[in-house]
C-alpha positions in Angstrom: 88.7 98.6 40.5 86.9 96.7 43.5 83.8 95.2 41.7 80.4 95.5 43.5 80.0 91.9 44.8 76.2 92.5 45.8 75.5 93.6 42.2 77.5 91.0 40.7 75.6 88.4 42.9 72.1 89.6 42.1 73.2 89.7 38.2 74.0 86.1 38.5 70.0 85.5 40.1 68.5 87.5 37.8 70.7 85.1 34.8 69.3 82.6 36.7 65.8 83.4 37.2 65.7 84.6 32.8 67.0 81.1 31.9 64.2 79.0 34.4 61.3 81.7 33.7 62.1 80.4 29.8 62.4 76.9 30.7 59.4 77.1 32.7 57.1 79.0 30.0 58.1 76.4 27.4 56.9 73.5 29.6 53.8 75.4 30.7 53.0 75.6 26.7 53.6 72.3 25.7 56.9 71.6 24.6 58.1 68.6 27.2 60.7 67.9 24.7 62.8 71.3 25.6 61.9 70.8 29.5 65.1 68.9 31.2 64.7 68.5 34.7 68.4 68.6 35.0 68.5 71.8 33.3 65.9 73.4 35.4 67.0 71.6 38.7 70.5 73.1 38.3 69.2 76.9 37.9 67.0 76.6 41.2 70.2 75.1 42.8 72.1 77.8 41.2 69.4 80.4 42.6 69.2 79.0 46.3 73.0 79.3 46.4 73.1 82.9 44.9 70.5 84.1 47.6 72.2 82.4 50.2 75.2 84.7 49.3 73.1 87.8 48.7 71.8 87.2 52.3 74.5 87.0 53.6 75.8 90.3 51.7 72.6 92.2 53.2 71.6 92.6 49.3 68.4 94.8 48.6 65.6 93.9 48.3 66.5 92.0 51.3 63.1 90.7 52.0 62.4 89.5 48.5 65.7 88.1 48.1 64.8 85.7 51.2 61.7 84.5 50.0 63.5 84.2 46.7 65.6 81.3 48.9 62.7 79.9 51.1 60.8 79.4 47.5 63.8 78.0 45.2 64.2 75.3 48.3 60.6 74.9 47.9 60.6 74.0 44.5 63.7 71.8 44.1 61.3 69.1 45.9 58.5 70.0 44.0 60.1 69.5 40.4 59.3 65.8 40.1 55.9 66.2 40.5 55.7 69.6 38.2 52.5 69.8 36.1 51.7 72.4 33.2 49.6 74.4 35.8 52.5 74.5 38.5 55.0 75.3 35.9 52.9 78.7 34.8 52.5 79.4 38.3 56.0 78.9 39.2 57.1 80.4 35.7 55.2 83.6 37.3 56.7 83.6 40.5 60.3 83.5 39.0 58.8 86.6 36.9 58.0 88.4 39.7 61.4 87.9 41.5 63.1 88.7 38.4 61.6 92.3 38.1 62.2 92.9 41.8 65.9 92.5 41.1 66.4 93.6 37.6 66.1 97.3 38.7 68.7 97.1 40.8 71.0 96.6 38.0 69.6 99.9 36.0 71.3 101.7 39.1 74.4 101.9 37.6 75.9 102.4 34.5 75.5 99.8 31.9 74.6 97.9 35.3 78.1 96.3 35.0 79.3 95.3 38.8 82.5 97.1 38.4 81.8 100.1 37.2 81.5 102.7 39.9 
């Protein structure tokens, strides 16, 4: 069985975007000692690169999955200079992208990628 590589990609930013919305929330709050900038840096990488593919796969939402790109690049350069205020409003952006992509999953069953 062929698996669905445009599911199976926008599972992997929707992973992605889960894991930074929490890292994000927890910074926005208060707890510094939980932030890592590695941590965080590395799922914006990770999303950037799984866009790039999804792009490139003609994914839908195609037009949320590109400013999903244009706004991970974005913030990798922003990170350093991330306040509590940034991190909520970036904490919401990821948010947003999330449930633009999550329903695509609940399109098929159990969304697993190889199920047909």
């Amino acid at each position: 069985m062929q698996p669905d590589v445009k599911l199976y990609t926008i599972r992997h930013l929707v992973e992605q975007l889960v894991l930074l919305e929490d890292h994000l929330k927890e910074f926005a709050s208060g707890m510094e000692a939980v932030f890592c900038l590695d941590c965080v840096l590395k799922h914006i990488i990770s999303l950037s690169g799984y866009a790039q593919e999804c792009i490139g796969f003609e994914c839908e939402p195609f037009n949320v999955i590109v400013e999903l790109k244009k706004w991970a690049d974005d913030l990798t350069f922003r990170l350093k200079d991330l306040d509590r205020k940034d991190a909520k409003k970036a904490m919401d952006k990821a948010r947003y992208f999330r449930k633009n992509l999550q329903g695509e999953l609940l399109k098929k069953p159990n969304g697993h990628p190889e199920e047909s």
